[in-house]
C-alpha positions as CSV (number, residue, x, y, z in Angstrom):
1,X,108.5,151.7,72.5
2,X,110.5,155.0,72.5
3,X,109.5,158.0,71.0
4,X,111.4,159.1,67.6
5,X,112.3,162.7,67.5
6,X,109.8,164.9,65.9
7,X,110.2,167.5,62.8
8,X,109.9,171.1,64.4
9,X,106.0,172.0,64.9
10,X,104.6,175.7,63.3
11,X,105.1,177.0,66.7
12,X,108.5,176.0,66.8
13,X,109.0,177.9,63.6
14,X,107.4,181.2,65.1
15,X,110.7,181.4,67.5
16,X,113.7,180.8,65.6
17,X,116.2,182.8,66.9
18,X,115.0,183.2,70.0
19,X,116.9,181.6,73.0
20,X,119.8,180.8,75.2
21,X,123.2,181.7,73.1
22,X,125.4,180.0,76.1
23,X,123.5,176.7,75.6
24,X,123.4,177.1,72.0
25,X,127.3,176.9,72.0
26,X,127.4,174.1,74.6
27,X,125.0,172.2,72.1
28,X,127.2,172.7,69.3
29,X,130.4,171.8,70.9
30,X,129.5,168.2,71.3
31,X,128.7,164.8,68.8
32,X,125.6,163.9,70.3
33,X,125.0,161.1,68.1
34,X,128.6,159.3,70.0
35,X,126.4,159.9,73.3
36,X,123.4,158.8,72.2
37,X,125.3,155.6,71.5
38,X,126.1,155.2,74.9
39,X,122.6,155.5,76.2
40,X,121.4,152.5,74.3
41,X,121.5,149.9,77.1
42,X,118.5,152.1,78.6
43,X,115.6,149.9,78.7
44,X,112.6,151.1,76.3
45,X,109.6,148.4,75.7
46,X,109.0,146.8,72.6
47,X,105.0,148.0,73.2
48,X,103.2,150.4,75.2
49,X,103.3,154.0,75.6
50,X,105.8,155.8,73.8
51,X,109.1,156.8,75.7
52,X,111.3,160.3,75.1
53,X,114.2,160.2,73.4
54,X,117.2,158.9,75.5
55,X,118.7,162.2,74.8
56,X,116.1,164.2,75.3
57,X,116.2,162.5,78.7
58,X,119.7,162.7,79.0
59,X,120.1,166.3,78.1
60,X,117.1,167.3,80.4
61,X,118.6,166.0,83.5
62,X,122.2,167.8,82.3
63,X,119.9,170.5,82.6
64,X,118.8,170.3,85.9
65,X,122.0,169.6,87.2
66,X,123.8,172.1,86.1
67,X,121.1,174.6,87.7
68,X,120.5,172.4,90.6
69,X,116.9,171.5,90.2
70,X,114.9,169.1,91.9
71,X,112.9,166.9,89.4
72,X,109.7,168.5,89.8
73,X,111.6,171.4,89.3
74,X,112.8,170.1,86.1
75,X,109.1,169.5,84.9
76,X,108.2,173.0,85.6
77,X,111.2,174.7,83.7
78,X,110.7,172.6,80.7
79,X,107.5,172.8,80.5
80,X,108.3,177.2,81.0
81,X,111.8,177.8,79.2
82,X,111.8,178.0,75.3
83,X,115.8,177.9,75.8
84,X,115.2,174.3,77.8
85,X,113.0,172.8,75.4
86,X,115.2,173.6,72.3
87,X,118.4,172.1,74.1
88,X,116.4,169.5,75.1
89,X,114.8,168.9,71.8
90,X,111.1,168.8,73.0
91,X,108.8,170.6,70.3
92,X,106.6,173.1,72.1
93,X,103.8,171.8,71.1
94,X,104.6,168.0,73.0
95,X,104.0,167.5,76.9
96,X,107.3,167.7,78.6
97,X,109.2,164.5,80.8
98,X,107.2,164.0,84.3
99,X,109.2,164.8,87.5
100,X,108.7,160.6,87.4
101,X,110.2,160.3,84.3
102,X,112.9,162.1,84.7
103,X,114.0,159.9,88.0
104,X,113.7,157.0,87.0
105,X,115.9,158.0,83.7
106,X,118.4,159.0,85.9
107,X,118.1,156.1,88.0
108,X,118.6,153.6,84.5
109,X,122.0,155.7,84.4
110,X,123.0,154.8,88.6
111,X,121.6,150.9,87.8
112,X,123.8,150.7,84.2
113,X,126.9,152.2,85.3
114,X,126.6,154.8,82.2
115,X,127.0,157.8,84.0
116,X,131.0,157.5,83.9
117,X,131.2,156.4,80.6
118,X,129.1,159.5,79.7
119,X,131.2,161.7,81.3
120,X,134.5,160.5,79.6
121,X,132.9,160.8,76.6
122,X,131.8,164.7,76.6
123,X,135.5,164.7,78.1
124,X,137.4,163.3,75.4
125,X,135.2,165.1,72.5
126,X,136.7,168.2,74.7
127,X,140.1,167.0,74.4
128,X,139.9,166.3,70.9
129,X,138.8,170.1,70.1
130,X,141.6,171.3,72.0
131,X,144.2,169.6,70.7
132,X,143.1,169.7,67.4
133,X,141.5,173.2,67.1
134,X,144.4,174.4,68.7
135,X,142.1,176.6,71.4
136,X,143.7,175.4,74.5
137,X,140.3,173.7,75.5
138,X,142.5,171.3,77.7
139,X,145.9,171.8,77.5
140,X,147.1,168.8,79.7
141,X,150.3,170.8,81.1
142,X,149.3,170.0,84.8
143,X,146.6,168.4,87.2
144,X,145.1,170.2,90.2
145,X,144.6,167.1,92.5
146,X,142.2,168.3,95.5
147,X,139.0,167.1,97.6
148,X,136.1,169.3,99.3
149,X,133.5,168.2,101.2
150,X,129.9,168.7,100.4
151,X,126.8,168.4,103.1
152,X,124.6,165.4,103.2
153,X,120.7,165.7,101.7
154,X,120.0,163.8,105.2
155,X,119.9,165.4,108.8
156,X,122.9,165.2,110.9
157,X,122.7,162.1,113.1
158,X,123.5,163.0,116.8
159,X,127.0,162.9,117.2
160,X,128.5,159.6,118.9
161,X,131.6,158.1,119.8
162,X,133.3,157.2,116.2
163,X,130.6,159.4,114.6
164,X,126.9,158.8,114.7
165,X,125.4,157.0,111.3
166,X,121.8,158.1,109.2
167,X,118.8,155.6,108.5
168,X,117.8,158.0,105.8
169,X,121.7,158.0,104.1
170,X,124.2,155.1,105.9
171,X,126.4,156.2,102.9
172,X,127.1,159.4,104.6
173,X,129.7,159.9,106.7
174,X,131.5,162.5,109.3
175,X,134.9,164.0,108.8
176,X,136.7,166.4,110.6
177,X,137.3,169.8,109.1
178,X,140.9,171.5,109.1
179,X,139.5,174.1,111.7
180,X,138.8,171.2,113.5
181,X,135.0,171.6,113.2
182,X,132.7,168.2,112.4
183,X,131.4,167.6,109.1
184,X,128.8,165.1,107.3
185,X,128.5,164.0,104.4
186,X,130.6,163.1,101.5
187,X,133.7,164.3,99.8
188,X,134.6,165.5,96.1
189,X,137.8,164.2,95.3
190,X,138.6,165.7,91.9
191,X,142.0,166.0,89.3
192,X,141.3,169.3,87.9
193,X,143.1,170.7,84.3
194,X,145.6,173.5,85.4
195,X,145.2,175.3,82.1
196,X,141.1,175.4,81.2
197,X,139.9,174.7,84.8
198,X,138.2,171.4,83.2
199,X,137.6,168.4,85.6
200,X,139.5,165.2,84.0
201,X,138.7,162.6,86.7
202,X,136.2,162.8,89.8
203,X,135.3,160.6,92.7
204,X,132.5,160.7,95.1
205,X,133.3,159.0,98.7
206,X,131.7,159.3,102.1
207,X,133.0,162.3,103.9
208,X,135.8,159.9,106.3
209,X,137.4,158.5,103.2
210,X,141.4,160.2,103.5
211,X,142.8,161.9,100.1
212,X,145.4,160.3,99.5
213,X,143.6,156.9,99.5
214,X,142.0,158.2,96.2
215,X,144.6,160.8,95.0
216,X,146.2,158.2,92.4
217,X,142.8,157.5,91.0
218,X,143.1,161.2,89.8
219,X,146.3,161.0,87.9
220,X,144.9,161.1,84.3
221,X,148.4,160.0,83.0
222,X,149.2,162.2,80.1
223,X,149.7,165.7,82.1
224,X,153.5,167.2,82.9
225,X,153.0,167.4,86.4
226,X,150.4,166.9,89.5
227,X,150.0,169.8,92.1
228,X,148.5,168.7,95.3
229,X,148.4,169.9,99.0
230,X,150.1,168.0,101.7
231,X,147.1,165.5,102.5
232,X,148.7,163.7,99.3
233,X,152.0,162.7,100.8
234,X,152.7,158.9,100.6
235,X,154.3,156.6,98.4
236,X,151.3,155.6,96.7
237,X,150.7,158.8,95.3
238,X,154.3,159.4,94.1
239,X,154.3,156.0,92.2
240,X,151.8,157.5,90.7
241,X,153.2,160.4,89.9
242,X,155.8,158.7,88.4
243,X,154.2,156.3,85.9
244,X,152.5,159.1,84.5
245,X,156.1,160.6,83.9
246,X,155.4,164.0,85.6
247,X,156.6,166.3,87.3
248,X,155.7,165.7,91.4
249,X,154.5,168.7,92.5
250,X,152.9,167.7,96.2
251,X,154.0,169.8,98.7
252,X,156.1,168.2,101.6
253,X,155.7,168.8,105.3
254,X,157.4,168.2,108.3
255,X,158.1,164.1,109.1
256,X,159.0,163.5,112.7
257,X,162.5,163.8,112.9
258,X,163.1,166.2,110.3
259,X,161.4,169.5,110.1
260,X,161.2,171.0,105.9
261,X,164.3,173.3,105.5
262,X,163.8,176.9,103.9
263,X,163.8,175.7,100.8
264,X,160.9,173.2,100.9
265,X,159.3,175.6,103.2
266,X,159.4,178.4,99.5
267,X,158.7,175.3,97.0
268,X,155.3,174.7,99.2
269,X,154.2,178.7,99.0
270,X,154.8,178.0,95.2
271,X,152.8,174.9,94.8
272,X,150.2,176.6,96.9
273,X,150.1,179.4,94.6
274,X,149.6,177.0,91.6
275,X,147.4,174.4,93.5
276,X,144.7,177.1,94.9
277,X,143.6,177.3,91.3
278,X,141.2,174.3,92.3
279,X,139.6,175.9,94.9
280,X,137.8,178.7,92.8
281,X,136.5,175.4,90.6
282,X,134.9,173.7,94.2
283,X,133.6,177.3,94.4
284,X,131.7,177.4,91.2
285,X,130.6,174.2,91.3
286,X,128.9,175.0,94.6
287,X,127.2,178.3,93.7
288,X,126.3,177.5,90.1
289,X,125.9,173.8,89.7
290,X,124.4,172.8,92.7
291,X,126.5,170.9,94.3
292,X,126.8,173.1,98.4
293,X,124.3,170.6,99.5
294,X,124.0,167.1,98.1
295,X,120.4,166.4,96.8
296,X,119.9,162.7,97.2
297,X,119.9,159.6,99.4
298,X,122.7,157.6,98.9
299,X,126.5,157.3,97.3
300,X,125.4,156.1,94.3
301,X,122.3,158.2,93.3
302,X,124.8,161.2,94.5
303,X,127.5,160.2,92.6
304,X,125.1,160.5,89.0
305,X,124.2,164.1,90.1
306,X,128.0,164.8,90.8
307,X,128.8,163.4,87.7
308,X,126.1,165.1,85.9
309,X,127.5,168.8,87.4
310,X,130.8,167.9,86.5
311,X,129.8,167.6,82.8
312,X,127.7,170.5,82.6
313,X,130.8,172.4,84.1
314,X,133.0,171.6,81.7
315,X,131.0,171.9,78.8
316,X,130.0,175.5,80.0
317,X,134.0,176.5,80.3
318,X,134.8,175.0,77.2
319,X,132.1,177.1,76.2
320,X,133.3,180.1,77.7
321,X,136.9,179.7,76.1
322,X,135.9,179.0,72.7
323,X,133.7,182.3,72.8
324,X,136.8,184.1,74.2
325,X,139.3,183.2,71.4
């Protein structure tokens, strides 16, 4: 049986006005009931104890990705932060999700598949605004295509010949850095929005996977042009490119029998210029939304907590710009 929401309580009425203006706007810029859609397919039994609301559920763990919290974590700052339990909407007078709970919500999300859909959703609601609100929310005039790699949750394996694998996370991989230094983990491939800094289309891969195998994936198909670095030279990428009907913006470099004349060597300090943009987004994400170290075991429990950033991201700059014009 799940739990219906419930009417505000008198203590609830003893603090209106009192709370978190940023996630007050973040609440307001999205049509909850189109998300709370989505959630359906999350089981809830016909008897027994009463569940929470799927979107209590949902917006609880939004909350604890975007400020990195473990589950128990989670429990805690509900169960303390007036501003969490009003975006949640948990009265204050009702016993807040159990660090349980909470996982094995988010773990309905990894076993459905809905964390994509969910994503795309809070996404195109964005879109929407912006083009028809005329803010600028995402203004679809270019793609920052990039990856960054992001530490395991699991200890290094020793390093081996061909790179040593983890019993706690096989999904986890090692990668070479461009300083040439060794690296484990996973990598954050993502096709970034030039003008609002908002992430279109992410992938989450083991740490070995090359960019360019997943650049195309991050071609959303409606912007003027893709900026990437060099990693994203092939012909794959350029078909790409091309079906979206914009303008190919990947820097060259040198091929073996032909070094980049002056001119290509000035169009890839431009592009760079352009293209580093996405690199103060990997930033963020890593200070604010907890994403410098991964937090679980596995690709795909990852994946739901990158996903989960990602949204909270966006909805926080969309946020930010709204406020600003």
């Amino acid at each position: 049986m799940r739990r219906e929401n419930r009417p505000a309580s008198f203590a609830d009425a003893l603090v209106v006005g009192v709370g978190n203006r940023r996630l007050e706007a973040i609440d307001s810029l999205v049509d909850w009931l189109a998300v709370e859609r989505l959630l359906e397919p999350v089981y809830a039994a016909p008897t027994g104890r009463a569940s929470y609301p799927l979107l209590s559920l949902f917006k609880a763990v939004l909350l604890g990705a975007w400020h990195g919290l473990g589950d128990p974590e989670l429990e805690a700052a509900l169960a303390d932060r007036l501003s969490f339990r009003r975006f949640a909407g948990l009265s204050l007078d009702e016993a807040v999700p159990d660090h349980s709970t909470l996982w094995r919500f988010r773990d309905q999300l990894r076993r459905l598949g809905l964390a994509e859909g969910l994503f795309a959703e809070v996404n195109r609601q964005l879109a929407s605004k912006g083009l028809l609100a005329s803010k600028g929310l995402v203004v679809k005039a270019g793609t920052l295509v990039d990856a960054t790699l992001v530490p395991a949750a699991a200890a290094e394996p020793p390093k081996q010949k061909g790179g040593g694998r983890s019993a706690a996370d096989p999904d986890a991989a090692w990668a070479k850095r461009a300083n040439g230094r060794a690296h484990f983990g996973y990598k954050l491939h993502a096709g970034v929005d030039a003008g609002s800094g908002i992430v279109r289309r992410a992938r989450l891969t083991p740490a070995n996977v090359n960019e360019i195998t997943i650049g195309p994936e991050l071609v959303a198909g409606d912007e003027g042009s893709v900026w990437a670095d060099k990693a994203y030279v092939g012909p794959t990428m350029a078909r790409a490119i091309a079906a979206a009907r914009a303008k190919n913006r990947v820097q060259r470099r040198n091929q073996k029998n032909r070094r980049l004349r002056a001119s290509e060597r000035r169009r890839n300090v431009l592009i760079g210029r352009v293209r580093g943009r996405v690199e103060g987004v990997f930033g963020a994400l890593k200070r604010s939304y907890g994403l410098a170290r991964l937090r679980y075991m596995s690709l795909a429990r990852n994946a739901i907590g990158v996903l989960l950033a990602l949204t909270g991201w966006n909805l926080a700059r969309a946020a930010d710009r709204l406020s600003a014009s």
